[in-house]
C-alpha positions as CSV (number, residue, x, y, z in Angstrom):
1,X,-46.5,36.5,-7.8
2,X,-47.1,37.1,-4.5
3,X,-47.4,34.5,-1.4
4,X,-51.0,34.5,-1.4
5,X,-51.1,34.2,-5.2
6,X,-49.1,31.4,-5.2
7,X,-51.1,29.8,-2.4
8,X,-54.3,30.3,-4.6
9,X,-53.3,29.2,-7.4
10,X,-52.3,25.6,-5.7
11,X,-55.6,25.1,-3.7
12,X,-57.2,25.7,-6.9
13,X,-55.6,23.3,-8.7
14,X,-55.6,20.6,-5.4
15,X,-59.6,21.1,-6.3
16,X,-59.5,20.9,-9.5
17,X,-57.1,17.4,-9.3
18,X,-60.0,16.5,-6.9
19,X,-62.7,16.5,-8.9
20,X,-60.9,14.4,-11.5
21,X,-59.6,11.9,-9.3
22,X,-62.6,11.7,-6.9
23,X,-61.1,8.1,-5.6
24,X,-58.7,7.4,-3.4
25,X,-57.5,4.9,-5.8
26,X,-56.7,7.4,-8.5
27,X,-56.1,10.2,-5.8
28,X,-54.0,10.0,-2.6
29,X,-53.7,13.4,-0.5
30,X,-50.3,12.1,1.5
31,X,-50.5,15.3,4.1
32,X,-54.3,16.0,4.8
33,X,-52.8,18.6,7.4
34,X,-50.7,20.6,4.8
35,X,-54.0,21.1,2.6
36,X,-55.6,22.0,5.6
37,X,-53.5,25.1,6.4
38,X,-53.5,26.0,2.7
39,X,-57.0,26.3,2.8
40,X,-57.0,28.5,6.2
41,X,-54.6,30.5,4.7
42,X,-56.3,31.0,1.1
43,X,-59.7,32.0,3.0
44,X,-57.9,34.5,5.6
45,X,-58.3,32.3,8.6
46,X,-54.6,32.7,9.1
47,X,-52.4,35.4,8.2
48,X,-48.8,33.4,7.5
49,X,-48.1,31.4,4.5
50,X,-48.3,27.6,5.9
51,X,-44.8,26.2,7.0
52,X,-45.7,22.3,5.5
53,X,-46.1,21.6,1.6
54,X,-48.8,19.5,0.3
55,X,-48.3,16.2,-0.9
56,X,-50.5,13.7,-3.1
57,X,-50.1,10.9,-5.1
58,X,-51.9,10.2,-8.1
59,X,-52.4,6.9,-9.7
60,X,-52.8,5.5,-13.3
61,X,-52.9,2.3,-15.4
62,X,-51.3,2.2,-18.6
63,X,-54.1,1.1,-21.2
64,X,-51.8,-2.0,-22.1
65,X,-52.1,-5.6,-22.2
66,X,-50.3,-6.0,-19.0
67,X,-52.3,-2.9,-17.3
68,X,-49.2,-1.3,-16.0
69,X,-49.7,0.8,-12.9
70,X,-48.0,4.3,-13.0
71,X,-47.7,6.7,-9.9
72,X,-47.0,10.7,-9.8
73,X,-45.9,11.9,-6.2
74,X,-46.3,15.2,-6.1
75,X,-45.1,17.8,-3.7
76,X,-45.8,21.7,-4.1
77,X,-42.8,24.1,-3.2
78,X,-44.0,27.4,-1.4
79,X,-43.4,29.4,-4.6
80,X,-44.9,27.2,-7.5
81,X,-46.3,27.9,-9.7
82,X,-43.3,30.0,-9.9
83,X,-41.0,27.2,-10.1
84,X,-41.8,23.9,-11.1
85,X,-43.2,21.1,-8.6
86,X,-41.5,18.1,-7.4
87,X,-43.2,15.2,-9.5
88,X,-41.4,11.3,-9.4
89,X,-42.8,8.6,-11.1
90,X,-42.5,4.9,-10.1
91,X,-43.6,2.1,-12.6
92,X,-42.2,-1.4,-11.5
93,X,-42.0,-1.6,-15.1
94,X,-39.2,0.6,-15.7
95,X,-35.4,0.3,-15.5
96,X,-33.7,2.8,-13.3
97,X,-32.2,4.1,-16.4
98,X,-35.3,4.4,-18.1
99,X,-37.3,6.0,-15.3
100,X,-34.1,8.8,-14.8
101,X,-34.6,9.3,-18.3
102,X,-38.5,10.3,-18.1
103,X,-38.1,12.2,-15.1
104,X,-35.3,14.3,-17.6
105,X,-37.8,14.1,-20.3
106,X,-40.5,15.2,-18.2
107,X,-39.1,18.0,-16.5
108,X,-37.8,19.6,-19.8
109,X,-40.8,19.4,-21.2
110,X,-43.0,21.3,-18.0
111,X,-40.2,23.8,-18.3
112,X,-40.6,24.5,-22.0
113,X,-44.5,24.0,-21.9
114,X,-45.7,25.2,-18.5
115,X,-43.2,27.6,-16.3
116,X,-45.5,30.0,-14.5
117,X,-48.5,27.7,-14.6
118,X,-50.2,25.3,-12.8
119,X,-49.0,22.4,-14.7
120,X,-49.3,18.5,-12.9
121,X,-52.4,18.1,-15.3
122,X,-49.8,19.0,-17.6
123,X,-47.7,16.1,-16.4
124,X,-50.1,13.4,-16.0
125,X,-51.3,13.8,-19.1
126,X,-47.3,13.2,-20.3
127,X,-46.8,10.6,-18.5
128,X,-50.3,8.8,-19.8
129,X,-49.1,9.8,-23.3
130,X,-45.2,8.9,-23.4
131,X,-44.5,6.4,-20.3
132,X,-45.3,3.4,-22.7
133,X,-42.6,4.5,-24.7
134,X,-39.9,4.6,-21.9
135,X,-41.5,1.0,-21.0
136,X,-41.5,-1.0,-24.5
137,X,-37.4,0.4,-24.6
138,X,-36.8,-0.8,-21.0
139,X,-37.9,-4.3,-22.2
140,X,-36.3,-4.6,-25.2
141,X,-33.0,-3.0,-23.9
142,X,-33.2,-5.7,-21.2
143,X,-31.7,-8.5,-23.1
144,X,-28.1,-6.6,-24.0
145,X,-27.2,-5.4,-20.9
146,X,-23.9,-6.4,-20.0
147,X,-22.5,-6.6,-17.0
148,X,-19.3,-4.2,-15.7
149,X,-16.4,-5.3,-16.0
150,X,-14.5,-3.7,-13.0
151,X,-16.3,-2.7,-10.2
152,X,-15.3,0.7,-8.7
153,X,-16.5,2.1,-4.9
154,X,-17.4,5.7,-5.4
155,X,-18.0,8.5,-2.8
156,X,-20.2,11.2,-3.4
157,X,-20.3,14.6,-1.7
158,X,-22.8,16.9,-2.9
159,X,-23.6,20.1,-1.6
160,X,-26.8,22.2,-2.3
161,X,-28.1,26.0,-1.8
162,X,-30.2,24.8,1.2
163,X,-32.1,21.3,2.2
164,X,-35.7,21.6,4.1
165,X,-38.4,20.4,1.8
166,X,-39.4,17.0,4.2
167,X,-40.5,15.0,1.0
168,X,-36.9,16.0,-0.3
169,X,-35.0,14.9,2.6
170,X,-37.3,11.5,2.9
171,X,-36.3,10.8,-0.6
172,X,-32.7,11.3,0.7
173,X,-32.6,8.8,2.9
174,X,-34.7,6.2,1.4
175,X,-33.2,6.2,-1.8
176,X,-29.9,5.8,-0.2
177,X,-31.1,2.7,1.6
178,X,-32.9,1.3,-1.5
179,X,-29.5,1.8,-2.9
180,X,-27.0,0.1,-0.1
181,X,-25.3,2.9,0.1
182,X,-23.8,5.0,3.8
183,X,-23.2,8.3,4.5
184,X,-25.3,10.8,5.7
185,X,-27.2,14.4,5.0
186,X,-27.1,17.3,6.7
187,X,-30.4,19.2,6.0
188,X,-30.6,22.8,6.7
189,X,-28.7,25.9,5.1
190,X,-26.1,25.0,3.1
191,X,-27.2,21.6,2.5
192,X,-24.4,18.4,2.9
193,X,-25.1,14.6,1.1
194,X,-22.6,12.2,1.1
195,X,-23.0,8.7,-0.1
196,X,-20.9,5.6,-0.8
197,X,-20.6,2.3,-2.3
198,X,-20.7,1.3,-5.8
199,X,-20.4,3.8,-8.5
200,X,-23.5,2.4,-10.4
201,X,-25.5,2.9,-6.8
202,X,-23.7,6.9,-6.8
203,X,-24.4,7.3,-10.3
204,X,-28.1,6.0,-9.7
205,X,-28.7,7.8,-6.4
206,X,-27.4,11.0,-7.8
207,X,-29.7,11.3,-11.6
208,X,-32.7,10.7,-9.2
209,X,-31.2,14.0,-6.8
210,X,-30.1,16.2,-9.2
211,X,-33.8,15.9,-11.3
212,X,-35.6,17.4,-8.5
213,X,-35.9,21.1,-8.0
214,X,-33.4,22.9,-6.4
215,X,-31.5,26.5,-6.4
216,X,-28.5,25.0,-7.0
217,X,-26.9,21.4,-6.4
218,X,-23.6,20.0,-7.6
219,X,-21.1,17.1,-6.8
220,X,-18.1,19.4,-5.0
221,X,-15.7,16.7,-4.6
222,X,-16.2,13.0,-5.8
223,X,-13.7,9.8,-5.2
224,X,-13.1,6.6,-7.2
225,X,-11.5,3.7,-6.5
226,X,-10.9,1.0,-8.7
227,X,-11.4,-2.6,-6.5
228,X,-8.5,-4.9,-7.2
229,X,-9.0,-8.3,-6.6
230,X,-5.4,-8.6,-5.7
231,X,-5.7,-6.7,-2.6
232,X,-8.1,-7.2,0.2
233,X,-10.1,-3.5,-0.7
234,X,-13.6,-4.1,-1.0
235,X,-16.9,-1.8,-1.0
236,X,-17.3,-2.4,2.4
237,X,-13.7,-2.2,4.2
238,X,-13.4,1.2,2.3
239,X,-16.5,2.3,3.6
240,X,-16.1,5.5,6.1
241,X,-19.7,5.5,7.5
242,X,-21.8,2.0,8.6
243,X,-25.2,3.2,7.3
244,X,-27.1,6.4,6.8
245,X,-28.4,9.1,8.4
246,X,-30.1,12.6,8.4
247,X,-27.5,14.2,10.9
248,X,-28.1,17.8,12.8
249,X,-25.7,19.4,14.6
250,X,-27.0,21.7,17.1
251,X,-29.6,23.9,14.7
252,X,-30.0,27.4,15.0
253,X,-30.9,30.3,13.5
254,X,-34.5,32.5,13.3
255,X,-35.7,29.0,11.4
256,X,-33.8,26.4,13.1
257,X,-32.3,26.1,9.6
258,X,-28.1,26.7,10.1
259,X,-25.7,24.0,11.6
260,X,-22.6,24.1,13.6
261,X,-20.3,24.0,11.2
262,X,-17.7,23.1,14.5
263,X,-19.7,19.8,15.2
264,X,-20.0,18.9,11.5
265,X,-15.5,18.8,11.1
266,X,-15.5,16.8,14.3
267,X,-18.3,14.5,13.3
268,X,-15.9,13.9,9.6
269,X,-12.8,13.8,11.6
270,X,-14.1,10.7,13.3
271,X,-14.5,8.9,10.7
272,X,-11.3,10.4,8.8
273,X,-13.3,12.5,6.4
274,X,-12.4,16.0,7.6
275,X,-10.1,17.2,4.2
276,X,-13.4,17.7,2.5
277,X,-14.5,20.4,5.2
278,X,-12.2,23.1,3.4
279,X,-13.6,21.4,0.1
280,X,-16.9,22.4,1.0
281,X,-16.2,25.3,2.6
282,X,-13.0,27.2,2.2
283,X,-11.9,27.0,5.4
284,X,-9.6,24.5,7.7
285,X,-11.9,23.4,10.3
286,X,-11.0,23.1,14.1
């Protein structure tokens, strides 16, 4: 498919969602602007595929006795429906484990079902079929979960293909906070994530990353250290950053998209991080 095609084929379906979820209750466009453009681009009032991606949110209560309220944010990458979309769900409802689980179950079943197709009708209609299911085992898991024994302070760093979708990078940050955990990302081409605290919180923060769509994301280089109660070590004297950020260092390129690769060794020699440069990237850095 070609740019255009692609861009067609999402306004339709934006108007299709539209007249299904006429409210703004059931139907929440998060980036009016983006489905502006797509629109100018779709009737020829533009001639360059549009640089943002919509966004929307669509809402849903479970036809249950407590009327659970289910949300889809959704988010359109340039070339679906060539690839899949980006579709979370958040039901207060649901464990963590639980909700990573739908998202896996979800996703395999778009990419078994719908690949090539417009397909978040596809998904709602999922999620209004099968998130009960995910919700009646979250409850009656509850009462057996047992608490870890040790506690072990992880530190993740992930590296992907390339980091620009916004909505991605958002998700980023503010699951990291959600999750108490520093480090920082570096957005652009290739893409750098590192987070630390507690392995649950890595573990946790990491199913939710590696569920949404990518070209290719992995864990290069992970560290684990047990906490000993016999020594002063804890999550935060072994932390090497104090919060985190979306870092840049100096972007250039024809898209603003590649990093100095210089500034990023210096910024993890400060904070006595710098083996995992030639980790990352094969080279000592100076």
């Amino acid at each position: 498919m070609s740019h255009s095609e692609w861009a067609e084929s999402q306004l339709a379906e934006m108007e299709l969602l539209c007249s299904m979820f006429p409210t703004q209750e059931e139907l929440e466009i998060t980036d009016q602007l983006a489905l502006a453009e797509l629109r100018e681009y779709v009737e020829g009032s533009t001639p360059t595929p549009p640089p943002s991606r919509p966004q929307f949110l669509i809402k849903h209560r479970m036809d249950t006795a407590m009327n659970t309220a289910v949300t889809l944010s959704c988010t359109y990458p340039s070339d679906y429906p060539s690839v899949l979309p980006e579709i979370t769900v958040r039901c207060a409802d649901l464990s963590r484990a639980q909700q990573t689980q739908l998202h896996a179950d979800l996703n395999a079943y778009l990419i078994e079902h719908c690949r090539g197709e417009v397909c978040v009708l596809s998904a709602v209609e999922w999620v209004k079929d099968n998130s009960n299911l995910y919700i009646n085992k979250s409850s009656s898991a509850a009462p057996v979960l047992k608490k870890e024994s040790a506690e072990v302070f992880s530190r993740l760093w992930i590296y992907s293909h390339h980091i620009y979708n916004k909505a991605k990078r958002k998700n980023i940050v503010e699951w990291s906070k959600e999750l108490q955990l520093s480090g920082f990302s570096m957005p652009g081409k290739p893409g750098v994530v590192c987070v630390e605290g507690p392995q649950t919180a890595c573990e946790e923060f990491w199913s939710r990353v590696k569920v949404l769509t990518w070209k290719k994301i992995m864990i290069r280089h992970r560290e684990d250290i047990p906490l000993d109660s016999a020594t002063a070590e804890t999550t935060d004297s072994l932390r090497k950053f104090s919060g985190f950020e979306e870092a840049a260092f100096d972007p250039h390129g024809n898209r603003g998209n590649h990093m100095d690769l210089g500034q990023l060794y210096h910024f993890l020699h400060e904070r006595g991080c710098c083996d995992v440069f030639q980790i990352y990237f094969g080279i000592e850095g100076r």
